[in-house]
N, C-alpha and C positions, 0 to 999 in steps of 0.2 A: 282329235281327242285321244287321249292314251287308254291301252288295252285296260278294260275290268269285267269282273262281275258286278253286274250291277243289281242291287237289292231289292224285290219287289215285297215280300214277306220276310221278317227274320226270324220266323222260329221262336220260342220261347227261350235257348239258351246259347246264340252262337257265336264263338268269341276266336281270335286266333290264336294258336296254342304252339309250341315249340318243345326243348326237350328243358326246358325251366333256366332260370335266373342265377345260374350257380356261383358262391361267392361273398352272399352279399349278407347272408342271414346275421352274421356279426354288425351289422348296420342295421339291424332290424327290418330287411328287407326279405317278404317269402321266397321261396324258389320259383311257386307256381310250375308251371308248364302242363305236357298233358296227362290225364288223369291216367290214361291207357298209352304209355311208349311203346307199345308195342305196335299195336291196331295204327298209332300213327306215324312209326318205321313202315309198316306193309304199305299205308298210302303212299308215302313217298316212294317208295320202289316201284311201285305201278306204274306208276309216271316220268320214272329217272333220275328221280331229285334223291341226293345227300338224306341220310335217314334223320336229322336232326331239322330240316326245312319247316318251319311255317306253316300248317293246313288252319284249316277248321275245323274247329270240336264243335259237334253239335250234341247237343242234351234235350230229350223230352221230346220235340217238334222239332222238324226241320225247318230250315228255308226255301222261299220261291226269288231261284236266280237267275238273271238274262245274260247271254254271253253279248256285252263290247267288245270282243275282238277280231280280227278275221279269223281266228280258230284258237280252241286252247283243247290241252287233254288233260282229264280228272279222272279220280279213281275215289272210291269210295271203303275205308275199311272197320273194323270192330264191328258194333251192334247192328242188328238184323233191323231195316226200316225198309222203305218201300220209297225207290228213287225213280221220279218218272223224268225221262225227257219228252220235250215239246216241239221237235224240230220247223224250225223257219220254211223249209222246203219240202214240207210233207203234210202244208195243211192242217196244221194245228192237233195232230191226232197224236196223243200220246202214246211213248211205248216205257216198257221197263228198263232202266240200268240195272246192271248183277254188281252187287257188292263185291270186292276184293278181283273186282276186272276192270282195266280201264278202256278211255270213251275218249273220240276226238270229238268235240262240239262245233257247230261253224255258227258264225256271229247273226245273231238274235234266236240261238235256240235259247231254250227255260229249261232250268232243270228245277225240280219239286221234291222238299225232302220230306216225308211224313213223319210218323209216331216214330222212336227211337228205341227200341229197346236194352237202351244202355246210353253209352256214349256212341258216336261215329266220328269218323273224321274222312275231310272231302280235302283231298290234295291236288293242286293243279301244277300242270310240269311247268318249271322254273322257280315258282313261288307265287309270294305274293309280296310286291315293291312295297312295306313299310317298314321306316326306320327300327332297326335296335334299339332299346334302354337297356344299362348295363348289360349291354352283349345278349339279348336274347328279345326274340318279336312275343314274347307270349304275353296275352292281357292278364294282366293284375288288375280286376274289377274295382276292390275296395280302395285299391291308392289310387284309380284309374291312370294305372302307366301300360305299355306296351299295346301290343295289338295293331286295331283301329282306333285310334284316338282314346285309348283304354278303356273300352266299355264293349260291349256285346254289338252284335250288328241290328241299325235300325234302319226300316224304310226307306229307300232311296239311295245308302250308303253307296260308295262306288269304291269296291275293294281295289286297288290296281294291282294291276298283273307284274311280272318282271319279262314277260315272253310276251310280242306282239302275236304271235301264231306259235302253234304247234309245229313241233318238227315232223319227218315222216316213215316215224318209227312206224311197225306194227303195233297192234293193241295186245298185250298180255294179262293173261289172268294166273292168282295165285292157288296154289294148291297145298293142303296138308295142315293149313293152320286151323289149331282147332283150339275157339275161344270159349269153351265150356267152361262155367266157374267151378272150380272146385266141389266137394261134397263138405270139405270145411277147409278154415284158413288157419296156416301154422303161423306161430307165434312164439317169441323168446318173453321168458316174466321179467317184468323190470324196465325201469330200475328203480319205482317206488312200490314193489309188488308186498314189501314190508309194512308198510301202510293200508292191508289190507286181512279180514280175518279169515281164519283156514276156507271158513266156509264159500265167502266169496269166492277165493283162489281153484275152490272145485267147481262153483258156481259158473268162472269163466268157460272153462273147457266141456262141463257136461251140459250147460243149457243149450236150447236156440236162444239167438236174439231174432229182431226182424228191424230195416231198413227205414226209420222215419221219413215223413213228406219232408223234413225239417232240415233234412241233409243237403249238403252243398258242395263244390269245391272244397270249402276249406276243413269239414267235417261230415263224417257219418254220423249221423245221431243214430241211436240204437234204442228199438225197446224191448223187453225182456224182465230179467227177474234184477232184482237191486244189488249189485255190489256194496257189502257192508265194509268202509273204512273202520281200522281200529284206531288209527291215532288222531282223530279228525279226516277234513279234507283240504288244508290250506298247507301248502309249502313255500319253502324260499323261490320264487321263479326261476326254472333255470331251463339249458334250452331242448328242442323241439326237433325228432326227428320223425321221418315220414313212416306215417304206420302207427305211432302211436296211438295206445289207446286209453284216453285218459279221462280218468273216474269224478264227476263234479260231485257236489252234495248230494245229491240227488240220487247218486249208484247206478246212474245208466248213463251204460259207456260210450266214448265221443271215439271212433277213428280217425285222426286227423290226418289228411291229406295236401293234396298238391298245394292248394292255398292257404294252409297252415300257418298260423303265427309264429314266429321264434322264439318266444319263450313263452313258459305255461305257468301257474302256480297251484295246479290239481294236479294229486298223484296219479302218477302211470302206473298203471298196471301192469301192464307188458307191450311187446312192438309186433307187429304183424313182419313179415319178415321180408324182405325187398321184391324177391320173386314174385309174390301173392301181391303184390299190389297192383299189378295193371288188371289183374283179373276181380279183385274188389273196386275197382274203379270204373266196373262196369256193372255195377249191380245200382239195381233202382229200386224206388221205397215199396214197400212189401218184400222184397226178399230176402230168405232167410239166411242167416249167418251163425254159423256154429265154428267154434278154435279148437286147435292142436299145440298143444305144445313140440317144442322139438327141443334139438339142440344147436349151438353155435355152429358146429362143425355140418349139421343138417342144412343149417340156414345157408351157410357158405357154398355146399356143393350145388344147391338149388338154385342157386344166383349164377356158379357157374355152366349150369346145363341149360340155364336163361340166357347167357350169353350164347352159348353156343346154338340155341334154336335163333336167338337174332341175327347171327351171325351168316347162319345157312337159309335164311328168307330168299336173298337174291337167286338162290339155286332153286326154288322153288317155282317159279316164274315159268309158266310156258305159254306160246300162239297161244291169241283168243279166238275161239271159234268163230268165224266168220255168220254174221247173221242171215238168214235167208229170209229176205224180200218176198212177198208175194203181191202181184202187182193190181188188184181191184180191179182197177180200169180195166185192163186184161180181160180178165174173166167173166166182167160183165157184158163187154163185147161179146163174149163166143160167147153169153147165154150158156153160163154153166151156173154160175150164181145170181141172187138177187140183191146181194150187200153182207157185208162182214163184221163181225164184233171180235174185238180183241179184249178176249176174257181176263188177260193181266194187264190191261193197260190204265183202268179205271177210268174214272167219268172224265169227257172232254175237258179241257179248260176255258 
């Protein structure tokens, strides 16, 4: 049987994600890919994989996975969640995984992914063997293209792997990435920001908003105080770039993201500005979101000091501390203990 993960729980939202579809949006086709490129650059370096590879986005809940292989190594990066492994030769007693460190697994550990505080993404070294659509593995849910069979992962799914085993690298962990969101998100106005009255236009910048249940891939939904259109809210459709933030009848504003449609026929307001987007891509419903305007020339230098932090991620990398074992049995012999609770390891499985 060829190498996978094999799916015992999927999580409320776990789908494979890459660095998007690029190309295609003139066919009416989104870009998708992952909501945070960044946090799923870090996974891949963990691992040794090309920053552009194939992981898992996980949203909300995680998954409960079994390793099929004689071994694979994973790293885990972006949102703070609680990753247990289950190791095959340890008795079923769980212990913790550290986010943004990776892990060799050997074939029938679990690994268990909890609550999510944001997005995460779980990368295994080589990938994960499934086909391209127009040059990228990412799921496109609503065409159901890319991925797993373009849909989120269900029960029993068997991801296949592209590595029969792990190679025998050391494990490394990252350091210095600091995925703090913002205290507010910069934005350029436009390009239907003429479509809107003064008062909205100050509205955008001095209100909070807050993150609806209603949000998804393919939008933020926002709620907050109304943006008042002055000319209506129907325009000729035209298209759709990432970060938008565009204004329905209603006057609360949509961020539209990774799964974005390509063209829209509600005025924009203005665009969140490329940098700020992997860090809005990790905000989950209740949190607050307040804009800045900037300038083009702002926007630009920020995208380039975004390059340059992705750039120096691999220099980041050092040994991961090796874990110290304590052996029970041991110690139960010499009658120094009577049994042991590991305080972060949560309840058995």
């Amino acid at each position: 049987m060829s190498a996978a993960l094999a799916c015992l729980a999927p999580g409320l939202l776990t789908t494979l994600q890459d660095l998007g579809r690029v190309g295609y949006q003139h066919l009416g086709i989104p870009v998708s890919g992952a909501l945070d490129p960044i946090s799923l650059t870090a996974a891949n370096l963990l691992v040794g994989n090309p920053a552009a590879t194939a992981a898992l986005e996980i949203a909300y809940q995680g998954p409960y996975l079994v390793v099929e292989a004689d071994s694979v190594r994973i790293a885990g990066a972006g949102a703070a969640a609680p990753i247990e492994l289950i190791a095959a030769a340890e008795g079923g007693r769980p212990r913790r995984l550290q986010i943004g460190e990776s892990a060799r697994l050997a074939r029938g550990d679990r690994i268990r992914v909890g609550a999510v505080a944001g997005v995460l993404y779980l990368a295994a070294e080589g990938g994960f063997d499934v086909p391209a659509v127009l040059g990228s593995r990412s799921t496109l849910v609503r065409a159901g293209i890319g991925g797993f069979h373009g849909r989120p992962l269900q029960v029993g799914d068997r991801l296949p792997l592209c590595r029969a085993r792990a190679s025998e690298a050391e494990e490394v962990r990252l350091t210095g990435l600091d995925l703090t969101p913002p205290a507010s998100f910069r934005i350029i106005l436009g390009p239907q920001d003429d479509y809107f009255t003064p008062a909205a236009l100050s509205l955008l910048t001095q209100a909070s908003f807050t993150v609806t249940p209603a949000s998804d891939r393919m939008g933020m939904r926002l709620a907050g105080p109304r943006l008042e259109h002055s000319k209506g809210y129907n325009i000729v459709s035209d298209g759709i770039a990432p970060g938008t933030v565009q204004v329905p009848g209603n006057g609360l504003p949509i961020v539209l993201l990774a799964d974005r449609q390509t063209t829209g026929g509600y005025p924009k307001i203005a665009t969140v500005i490329s940098a700020d987007l992997p860090a809005l891509g990790r905000l989950t419903p209740g949190a607050t979101v307040r804009f800045r305007r900037v300038s083009i020339e702002e926007a630009e230098a920020a995208r380039r000091q975004q390059a340059a932090l992705i750039a120096e991620l691999a220099r980041r990398l050092v040994p991961a501390p090796r874990a110290a074992r304590i052996d029970e049995a041991q110690l139960q012999d010499a009658n120094l203990v009577s049994g042991m609770i590991d305080a972060l390891a949560g309840d058995p499985a």
